[in-house]
TIFI-631073 format. One record per residue (C-alpha): x negated, y negated, z negated; chain. Coordinates in steps of 0.25 Angstrom, whole numbers, plus 2048, in hexadecimal, padded with zeros to 3 digits. Each point is the difference from the previous one (the first is absolute). Example, Ala and Ser with C-alpha at 12.3 -4.5 7.8 and 13.67 -1.06 7.14 Angstrom:
<sites>
SITE    X    Y    Z  chain
SITE  7CF  812  7E1      A
SITE  7FA  7F2  802      A
</sites>
This chain:
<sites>
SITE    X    Y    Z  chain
SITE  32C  705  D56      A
SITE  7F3  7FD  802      A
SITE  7F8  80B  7FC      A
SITE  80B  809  808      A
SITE  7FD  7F7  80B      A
SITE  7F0  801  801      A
SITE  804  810  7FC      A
SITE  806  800  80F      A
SITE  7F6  7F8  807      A
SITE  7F4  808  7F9      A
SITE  806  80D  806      A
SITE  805  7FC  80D      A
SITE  7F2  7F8  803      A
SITE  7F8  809  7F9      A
SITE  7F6  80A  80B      A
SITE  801  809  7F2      A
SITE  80D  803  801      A
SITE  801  80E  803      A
SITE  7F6  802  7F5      A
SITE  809  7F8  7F5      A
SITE  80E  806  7F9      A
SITE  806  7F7  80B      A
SITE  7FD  80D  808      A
SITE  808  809  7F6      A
SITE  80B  7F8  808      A
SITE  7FD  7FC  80E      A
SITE  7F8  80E  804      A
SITE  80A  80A  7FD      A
SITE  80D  7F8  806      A
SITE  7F8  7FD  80C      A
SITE  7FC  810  801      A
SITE  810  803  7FE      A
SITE  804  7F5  80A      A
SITE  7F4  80A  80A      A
SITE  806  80D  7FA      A
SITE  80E  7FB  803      A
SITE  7FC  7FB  80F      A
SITE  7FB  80D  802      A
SITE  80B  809  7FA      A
SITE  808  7FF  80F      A
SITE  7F6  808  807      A
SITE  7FD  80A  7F2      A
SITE  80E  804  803      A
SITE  7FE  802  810      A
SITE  7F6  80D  7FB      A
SITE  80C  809  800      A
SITE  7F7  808  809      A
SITE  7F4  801  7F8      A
SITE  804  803  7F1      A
SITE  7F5  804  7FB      A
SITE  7F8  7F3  803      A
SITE  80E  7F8  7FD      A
SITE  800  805  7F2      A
SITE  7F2  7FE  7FE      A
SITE  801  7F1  804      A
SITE  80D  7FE  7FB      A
SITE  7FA  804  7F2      A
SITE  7F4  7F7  801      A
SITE  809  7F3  805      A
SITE  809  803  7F4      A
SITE  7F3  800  7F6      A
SITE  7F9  7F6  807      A
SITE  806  7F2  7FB      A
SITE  800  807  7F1      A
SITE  7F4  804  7FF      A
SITE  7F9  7F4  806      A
SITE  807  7F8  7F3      A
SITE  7F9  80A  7F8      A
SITE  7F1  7FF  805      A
SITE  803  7EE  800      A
SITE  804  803  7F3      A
SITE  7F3  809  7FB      A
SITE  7F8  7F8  807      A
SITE  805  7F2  7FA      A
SITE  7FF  806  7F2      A
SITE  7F2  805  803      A
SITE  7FB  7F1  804      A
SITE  807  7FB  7F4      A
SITE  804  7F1  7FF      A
SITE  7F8  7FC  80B      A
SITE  80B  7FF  809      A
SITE  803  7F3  806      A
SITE  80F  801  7FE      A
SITE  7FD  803  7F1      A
SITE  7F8  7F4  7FC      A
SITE  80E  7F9  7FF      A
SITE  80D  801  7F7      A
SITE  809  805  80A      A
SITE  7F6  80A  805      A
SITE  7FF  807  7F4      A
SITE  80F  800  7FE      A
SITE  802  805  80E      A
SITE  7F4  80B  7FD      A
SITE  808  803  7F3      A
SITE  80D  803  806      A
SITE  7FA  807  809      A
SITE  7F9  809  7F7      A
SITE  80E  801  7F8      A
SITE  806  806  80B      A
SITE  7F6  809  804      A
SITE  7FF  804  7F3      A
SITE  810  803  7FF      A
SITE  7FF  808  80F      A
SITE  7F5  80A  7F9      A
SITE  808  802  7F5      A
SITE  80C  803  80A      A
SITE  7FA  807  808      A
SITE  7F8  80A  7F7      A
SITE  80F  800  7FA      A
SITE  807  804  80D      A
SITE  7F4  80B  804      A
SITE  800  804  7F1      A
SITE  810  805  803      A
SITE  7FD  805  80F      A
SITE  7F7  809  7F8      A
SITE  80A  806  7F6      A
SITE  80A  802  80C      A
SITE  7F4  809  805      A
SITE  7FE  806  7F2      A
SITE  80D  804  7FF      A
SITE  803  807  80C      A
SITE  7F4  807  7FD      A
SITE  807  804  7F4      A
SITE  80B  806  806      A
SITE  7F6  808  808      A
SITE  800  80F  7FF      A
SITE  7F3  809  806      A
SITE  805  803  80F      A
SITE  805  80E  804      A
SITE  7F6  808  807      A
SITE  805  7FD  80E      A
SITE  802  7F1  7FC      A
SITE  7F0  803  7FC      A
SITE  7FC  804  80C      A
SITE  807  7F6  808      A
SITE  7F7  7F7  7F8      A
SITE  7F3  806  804      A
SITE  804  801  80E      A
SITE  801  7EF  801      A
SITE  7F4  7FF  7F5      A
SITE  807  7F8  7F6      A
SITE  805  804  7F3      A
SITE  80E  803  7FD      A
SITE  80A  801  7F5      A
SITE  80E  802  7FF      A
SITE  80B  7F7  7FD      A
SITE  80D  801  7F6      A
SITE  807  7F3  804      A
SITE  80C  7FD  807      A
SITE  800  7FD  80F      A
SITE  7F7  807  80C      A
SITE  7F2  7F9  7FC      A
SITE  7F4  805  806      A
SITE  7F6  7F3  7FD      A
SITE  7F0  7FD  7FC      A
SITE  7FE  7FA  7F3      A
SITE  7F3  7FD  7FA      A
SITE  7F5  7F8  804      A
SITE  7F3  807  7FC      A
SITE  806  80F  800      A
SITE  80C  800  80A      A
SITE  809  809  7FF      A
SITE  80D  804  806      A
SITE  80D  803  7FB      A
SITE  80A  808  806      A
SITE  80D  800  7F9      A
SITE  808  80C  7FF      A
SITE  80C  7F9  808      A
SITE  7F7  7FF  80C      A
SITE  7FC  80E  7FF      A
SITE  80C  802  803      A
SITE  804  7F8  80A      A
SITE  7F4  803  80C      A
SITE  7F8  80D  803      A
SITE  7F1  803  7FD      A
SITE  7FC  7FA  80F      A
SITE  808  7F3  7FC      A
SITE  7F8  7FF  7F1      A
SITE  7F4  802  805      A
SITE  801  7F6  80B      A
SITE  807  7F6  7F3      A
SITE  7F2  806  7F8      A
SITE  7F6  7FC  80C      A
SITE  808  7F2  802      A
SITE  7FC  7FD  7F0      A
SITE  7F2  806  802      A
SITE  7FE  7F6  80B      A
SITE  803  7F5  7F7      A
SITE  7F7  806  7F5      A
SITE  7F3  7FF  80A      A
SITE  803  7F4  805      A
SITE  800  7F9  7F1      A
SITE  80E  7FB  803      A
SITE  805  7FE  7F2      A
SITE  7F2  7F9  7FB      A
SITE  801  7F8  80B      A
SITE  80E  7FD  7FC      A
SITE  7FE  7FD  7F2      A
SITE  7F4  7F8  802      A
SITE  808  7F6  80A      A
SITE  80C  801  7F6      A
SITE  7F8  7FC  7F4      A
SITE  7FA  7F5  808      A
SITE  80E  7F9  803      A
SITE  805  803  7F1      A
SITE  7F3  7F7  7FD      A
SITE  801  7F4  80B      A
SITE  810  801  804      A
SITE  7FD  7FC  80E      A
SITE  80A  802  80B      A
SITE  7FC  80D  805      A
SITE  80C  80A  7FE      A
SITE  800  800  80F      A
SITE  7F4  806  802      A
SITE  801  808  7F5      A
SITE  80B  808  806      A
SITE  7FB  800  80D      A
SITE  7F3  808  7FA      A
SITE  80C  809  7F9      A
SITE  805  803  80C      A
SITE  7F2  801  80A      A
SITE  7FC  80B  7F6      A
SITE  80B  80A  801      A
SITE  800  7FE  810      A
SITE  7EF  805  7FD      A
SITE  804  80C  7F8      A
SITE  809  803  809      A
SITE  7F6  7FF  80B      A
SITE  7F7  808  7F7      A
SITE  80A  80B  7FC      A
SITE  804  802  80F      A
SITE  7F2  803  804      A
SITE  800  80C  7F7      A
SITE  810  803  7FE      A
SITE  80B  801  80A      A
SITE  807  7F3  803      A
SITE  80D  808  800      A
SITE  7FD  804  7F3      A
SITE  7FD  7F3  7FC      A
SITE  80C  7F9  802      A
SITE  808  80A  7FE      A
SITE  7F9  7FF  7EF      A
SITE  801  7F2  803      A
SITE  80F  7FF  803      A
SITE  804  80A  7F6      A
SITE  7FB  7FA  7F6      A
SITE  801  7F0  802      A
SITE  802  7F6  7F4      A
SITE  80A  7F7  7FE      A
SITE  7F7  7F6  7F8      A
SITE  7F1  7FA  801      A
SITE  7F7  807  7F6      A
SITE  7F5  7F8  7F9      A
SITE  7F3  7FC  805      A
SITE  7F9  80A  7F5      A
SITE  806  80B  808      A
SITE  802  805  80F      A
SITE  80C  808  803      A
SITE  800  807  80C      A
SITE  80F  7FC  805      A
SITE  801  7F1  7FA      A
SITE  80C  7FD  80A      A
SITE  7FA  7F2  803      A
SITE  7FB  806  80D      A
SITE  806  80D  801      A
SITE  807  7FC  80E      A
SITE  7F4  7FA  806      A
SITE  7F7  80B  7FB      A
SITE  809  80A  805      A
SITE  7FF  7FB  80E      A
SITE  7F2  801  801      A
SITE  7FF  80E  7FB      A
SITE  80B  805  80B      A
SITE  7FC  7F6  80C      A
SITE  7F1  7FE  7FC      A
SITE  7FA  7F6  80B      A
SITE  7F3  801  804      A
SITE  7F8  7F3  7F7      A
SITE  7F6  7F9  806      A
SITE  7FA  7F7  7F5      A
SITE  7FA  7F3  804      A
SITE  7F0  802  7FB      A
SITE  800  7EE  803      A
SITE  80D  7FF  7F8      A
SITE  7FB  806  7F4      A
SITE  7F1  7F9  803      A
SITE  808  7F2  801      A
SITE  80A  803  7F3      A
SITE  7F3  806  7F7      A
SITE  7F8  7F5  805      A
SITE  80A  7F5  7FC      A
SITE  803  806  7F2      A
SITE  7F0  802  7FE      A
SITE  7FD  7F1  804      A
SITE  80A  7FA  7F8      A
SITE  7FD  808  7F3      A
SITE  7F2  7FC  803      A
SITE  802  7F2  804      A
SITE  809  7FD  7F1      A
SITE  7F6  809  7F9      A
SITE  7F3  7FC  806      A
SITE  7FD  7F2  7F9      A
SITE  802  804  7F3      A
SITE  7F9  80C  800      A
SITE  7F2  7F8  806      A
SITE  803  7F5  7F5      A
SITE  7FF  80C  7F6      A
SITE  7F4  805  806      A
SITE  7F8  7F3  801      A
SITE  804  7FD  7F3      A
SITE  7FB  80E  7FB      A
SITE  7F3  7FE  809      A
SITE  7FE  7F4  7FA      A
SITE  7FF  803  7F2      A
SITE  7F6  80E  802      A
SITE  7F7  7F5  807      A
SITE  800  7F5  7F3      A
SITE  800  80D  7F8      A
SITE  7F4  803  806      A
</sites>
């Protein structure tokens, strides 16, 4: 008990704390408790999509990826940390480890099996049709055809995107209703939706913080911005009329974007046939980017400039 005791105190009254592997506690469920205060008004950007999925995404990473850079950092000062020079310390510092450990190995697990969904509907892939080809060139993305059951038309693929059509949609919408589907995918392969995605995933399968929230809400800003895209270029008929002919009835994995996941078919459907004119706050999305940017800064801040003294220090007794 004691040495738990003077463990506490040395953390609690310690000015190093943000620079100990108490930090690998304190810092990231201080930035969650942040993210979570600011999630209310992440969801108020319905008319801003483009800028809601960006920061939705960056909120949902934030709190993970500040654990990651204590953790490096604390690893690269070695056993200098206050909270370590105790028993308990170390044991706390040892569990942590453990379970970080444990999220990597899940999570490379859990990216590992998102990847062989991809390789296998890559599989079952056939070259497209000469008009499904051109298609294709016309949106600028690459195109495959799909034999699978049900009316898919989704991106796979992180670093070579491409889209696949399966023969049941074919069927189900005409060429200006595909190529609409075909420019709503391309959209999502310009804007790097799906690495995005995957990195934010991995991140929570790493640190399982309590961000499903934002998660989906990036998962659904993104649709509304390819639909924004695609409706610049397509016809928003058209659109919706692909949209509504070929609606899921499940949610689809992160690893993969489908045009008509009916999670927001509905809503998305009403912005295509009674499109409003948006007017984005530029002070809103200052103010949210601001807040995100000071908090990640403020949590990572002290470890990185103990890490730098510390290096500085040893070039200048080195030299």
């Amino acid at each position: 008990m004691t040495d738990v005791s003077a463990f506490l105190t040395a953390c609690i009254s310690s000015p190093a704390l943000l620079t100990s592997a108490c930090a690998l506690v304190v810092v990231p469920a201080i930035a969650w408790l942040m993210i979570r205060a600011l999630a209310p008004s992440l969801g108020r950007m319905a008319d801003d999509p483009v800028w809601q999925a960006s920061l939705s995404a960056a909120a949902a990473a934030l709190p993970g990826t500040l654990f990651l850079v204590i953790g490096a950092a604390t690893l690269r000062g070695g056993w200098n940390s206050t909270c370590l020079q105790f028993a308990s310390g170390r044991i706390l510092y040892g569990a942590i480890a453990a379970l970080t450990a444990f999220g990597f190995a899940r999570a490379i697990v859990l990216a590992r099996q998102r990847a062989c969904d991809v390789t296998r509907l890559l599989r079952q892939s056939s070259l497209p049709s000469p008009s499904l080809q051109k298609l294709g060139e016309i949106a600028g993305v690459r195109i495959r055809e799909l034999y699978a059951e049900g009316a898919l038309v989704i991106l796979a693929g992180l670093f070579r995107p491409v889209v696949l059509v399966s023969s049941d949609a074919l069927q189900r919408v005409n060429d200006a209703e595909l190529l609409a589907a075909v420019r709503h995918e391309a959209a999502h392969a310009r804007r790097g939706d799906l690495v995005c995605a995957a990195v934010v995933t991995f991140i929570a399968d790493v640190v399982p913080l309590p961000v499903g929230n934002l998660i989906a809400l990036h998962r659904r800003a993104r649709e509304f911005a390819a639909d924004a895209h695609a409706a610049r270029i397509a016809d928003r008929c058209d659109l919706a009329a692909a949209l509504l002919a070929l609606a899921r009835p499940t949610s689809v994995a992160t690893s993969i974007a489908a045009f008509a996941d009916a999670g927001a078919v509905r809503d998305r459907l009403g912005a295509l046939l009674s499109p409003m004119s948006l007017q984005p706050s530029l002070e809103r999305r200052a103010l949210l980017t601001a807040a995100l940017a000071a908090t990640f800064l403020l949590g990572a801040a002290p470890v990185l400039i103990a890490v730098v003294l510390g290096f500085t220090c040893s070039v200048v007794m080195r030299a």
